[in-house]
C-alpha positions in Angstrom: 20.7 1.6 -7.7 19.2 -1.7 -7.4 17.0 -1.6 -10.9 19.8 0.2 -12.6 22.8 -1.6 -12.3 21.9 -4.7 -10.2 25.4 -6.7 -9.8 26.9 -3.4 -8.3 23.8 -3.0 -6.1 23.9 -6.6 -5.0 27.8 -6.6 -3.9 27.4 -3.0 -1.9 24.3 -4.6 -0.3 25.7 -8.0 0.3 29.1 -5.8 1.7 26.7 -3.7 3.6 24.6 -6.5 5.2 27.9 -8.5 6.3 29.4 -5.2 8.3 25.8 -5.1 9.9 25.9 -8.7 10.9 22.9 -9.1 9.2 23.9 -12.5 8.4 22.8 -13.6 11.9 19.8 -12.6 14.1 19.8 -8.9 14.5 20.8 -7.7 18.3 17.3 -6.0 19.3 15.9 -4.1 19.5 16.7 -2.5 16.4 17.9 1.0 16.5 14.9 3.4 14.8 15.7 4.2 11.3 15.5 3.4 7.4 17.8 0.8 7.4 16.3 -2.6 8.0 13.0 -1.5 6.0 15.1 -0.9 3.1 17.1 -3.8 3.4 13.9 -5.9 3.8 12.8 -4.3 0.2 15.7 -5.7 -1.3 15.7 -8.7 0.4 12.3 -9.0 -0.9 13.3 -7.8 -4.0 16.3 -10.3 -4.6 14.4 -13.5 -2.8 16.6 -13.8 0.1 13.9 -15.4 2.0 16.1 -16.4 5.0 17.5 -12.7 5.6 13.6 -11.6 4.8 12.5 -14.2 8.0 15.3 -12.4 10.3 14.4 -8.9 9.0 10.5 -9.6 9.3 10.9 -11.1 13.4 13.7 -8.4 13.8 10.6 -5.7 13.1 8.1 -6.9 14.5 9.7 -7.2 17.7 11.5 -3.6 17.7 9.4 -1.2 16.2 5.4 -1.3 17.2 3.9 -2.7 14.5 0.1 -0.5 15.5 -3.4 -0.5 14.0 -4.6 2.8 15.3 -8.6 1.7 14.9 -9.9 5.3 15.3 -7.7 6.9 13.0 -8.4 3.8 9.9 -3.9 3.8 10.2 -1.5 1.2 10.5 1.8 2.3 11.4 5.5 1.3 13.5 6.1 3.6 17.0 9.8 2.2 16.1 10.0 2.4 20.0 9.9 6.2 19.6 7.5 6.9 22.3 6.3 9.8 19.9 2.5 10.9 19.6 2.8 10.7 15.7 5.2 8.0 13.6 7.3 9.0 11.8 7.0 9.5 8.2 10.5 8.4 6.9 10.4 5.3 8.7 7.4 4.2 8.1 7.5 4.6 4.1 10.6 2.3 4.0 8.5 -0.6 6.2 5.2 0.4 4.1 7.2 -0.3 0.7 8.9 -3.3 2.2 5.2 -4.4 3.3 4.5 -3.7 -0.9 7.5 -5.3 -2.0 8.0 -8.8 -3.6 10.4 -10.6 -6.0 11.6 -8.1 -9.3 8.8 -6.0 -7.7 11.5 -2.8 -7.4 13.2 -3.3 -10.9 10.0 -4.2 -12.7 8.5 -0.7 -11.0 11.6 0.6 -12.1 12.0 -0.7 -15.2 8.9 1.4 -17.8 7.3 4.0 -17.2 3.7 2.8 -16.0 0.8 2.3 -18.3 -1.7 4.7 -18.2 -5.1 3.1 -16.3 -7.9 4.4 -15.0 -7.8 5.9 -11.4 -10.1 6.4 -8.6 -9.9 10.3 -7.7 -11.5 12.5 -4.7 -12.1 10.1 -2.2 -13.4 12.4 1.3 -10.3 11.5 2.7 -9.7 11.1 6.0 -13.6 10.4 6.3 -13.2 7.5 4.1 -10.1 5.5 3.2 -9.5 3.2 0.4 -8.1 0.1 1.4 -8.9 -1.6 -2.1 -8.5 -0.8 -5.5 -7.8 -3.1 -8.3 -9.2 -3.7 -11.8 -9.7 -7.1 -12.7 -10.5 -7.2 -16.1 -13.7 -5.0 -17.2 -14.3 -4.9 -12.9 -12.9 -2.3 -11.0 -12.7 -3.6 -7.1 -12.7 -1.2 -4.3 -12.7 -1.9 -0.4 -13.9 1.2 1.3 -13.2 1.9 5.2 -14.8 5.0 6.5 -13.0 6.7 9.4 -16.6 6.1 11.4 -19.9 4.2 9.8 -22.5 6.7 9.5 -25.1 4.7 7.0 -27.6 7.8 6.7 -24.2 9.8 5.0 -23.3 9.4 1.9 -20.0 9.8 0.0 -18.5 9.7 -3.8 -15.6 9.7 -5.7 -15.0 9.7 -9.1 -13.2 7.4 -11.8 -11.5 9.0 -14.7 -9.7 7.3 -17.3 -12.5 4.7 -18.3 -14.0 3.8 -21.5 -17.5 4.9 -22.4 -20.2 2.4 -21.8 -22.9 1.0 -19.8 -21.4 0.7 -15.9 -22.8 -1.3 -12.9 -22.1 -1.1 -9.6 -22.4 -4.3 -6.9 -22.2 -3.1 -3.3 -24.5 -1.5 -0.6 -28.1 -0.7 -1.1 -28.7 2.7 -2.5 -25.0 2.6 -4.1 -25.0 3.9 -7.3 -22.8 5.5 -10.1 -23.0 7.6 -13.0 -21.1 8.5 -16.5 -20.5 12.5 -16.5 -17.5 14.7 -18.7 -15.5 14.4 -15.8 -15.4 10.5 -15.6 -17.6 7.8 -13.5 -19.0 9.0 -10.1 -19.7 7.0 -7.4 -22.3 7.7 -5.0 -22.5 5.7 -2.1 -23.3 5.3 1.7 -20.8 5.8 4.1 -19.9 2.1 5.4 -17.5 -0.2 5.2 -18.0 -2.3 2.3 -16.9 -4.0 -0.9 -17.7 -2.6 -4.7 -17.6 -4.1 -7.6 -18.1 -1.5 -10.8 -18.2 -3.0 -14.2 -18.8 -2.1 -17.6 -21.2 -4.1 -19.6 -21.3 -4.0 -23.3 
């Protein structure tokens, strides 16, 4: 409701953070659920930075905040003691992690312009944990799930404008225009691209 109609949001949310005593510091831990990670989006959202701090220490003290190195994931346990997090949970506290001021309405708001996109990336072997264009560049942070330098892996981009593309990054990295879009070719480390178009 929050993008929609905001004032009616706000007073349910305000009413709904005063019945949780959210006004204070949290009793902890905190009880598993969605509830504070989608009260921290919209305490993100609306700039209520103090109820954001209390949130934020609430969290990290309750729910396992985890990098799991061997499987390229950060997740919350949420004090579960389960062998896999769960999926609800954690997409509330990963979209709170996202969020920021207007962030939710502006998302919201339009639909999205149409951009270029970075498509069948060997996932789980390699993960993405970058991808922004800046400009004519198009940024990417690649983090395979294990270095293996004599393997190689690609992806493609679709959406891009013809012309001339060059790719900054690993030695032997290299990309290429086809029908289908731009393809990347590169070896299978943990790195930093940079692909840009040159006129």
């Amino acid at each position: 409701m929050a993008p929609q109609r905001a004032e009616e949001a706000r007073r349910l949310f305000d009413a709904a953070c005063r019945s949780a005593r959210l006004d204070q510091d949290p009793e902890l831990p905190l009880a598993a659920g969605r509830g504070p990670g989608s009260a921290l989006v919209l305490a993100r959202e609306w700039g209520l930075t103090d109820l954001e701090e209390r949130l934020v220490s609430a969290i990290d003290a309750s729910y396992e905040p985890t990098w799991d190195d061997d499987r390229g994931k950060f997740t919350w346990g949420m004090g579960l003691d389960e062998e896999y997090p769960r999926g609800q949970f954690n997409a509330f506290l990963a979209t709170a992690e996202a969020a920021g001021p207007g962030r939710w309405t502006a998302l919201s708001a339009a639909p999205l312009e149409r951009c270029p996109q970075v498509v069948d990336v060997d996932f789980p072997r390699v993960a993405l944990r970058r991808a922004e264009w800046v400009g004519g560049t198009l940024r990417l942070g690649l983090a395979p799930l294990q270095e293996e330098p004599h393997q190689r892996t690609e992806f493609r981009i679709i959406g891009v404008q013809s012309g001339h593309w060059q790719i900054a990054g690993p030695e032997g990295a290299t990309v290429r225009t086809t029908e289908r879009g731009l393809v990347v070719d590169t070896p299978l480390v943990t790195t930093d691209l940079e692909v840009t178009v040159t006129r």
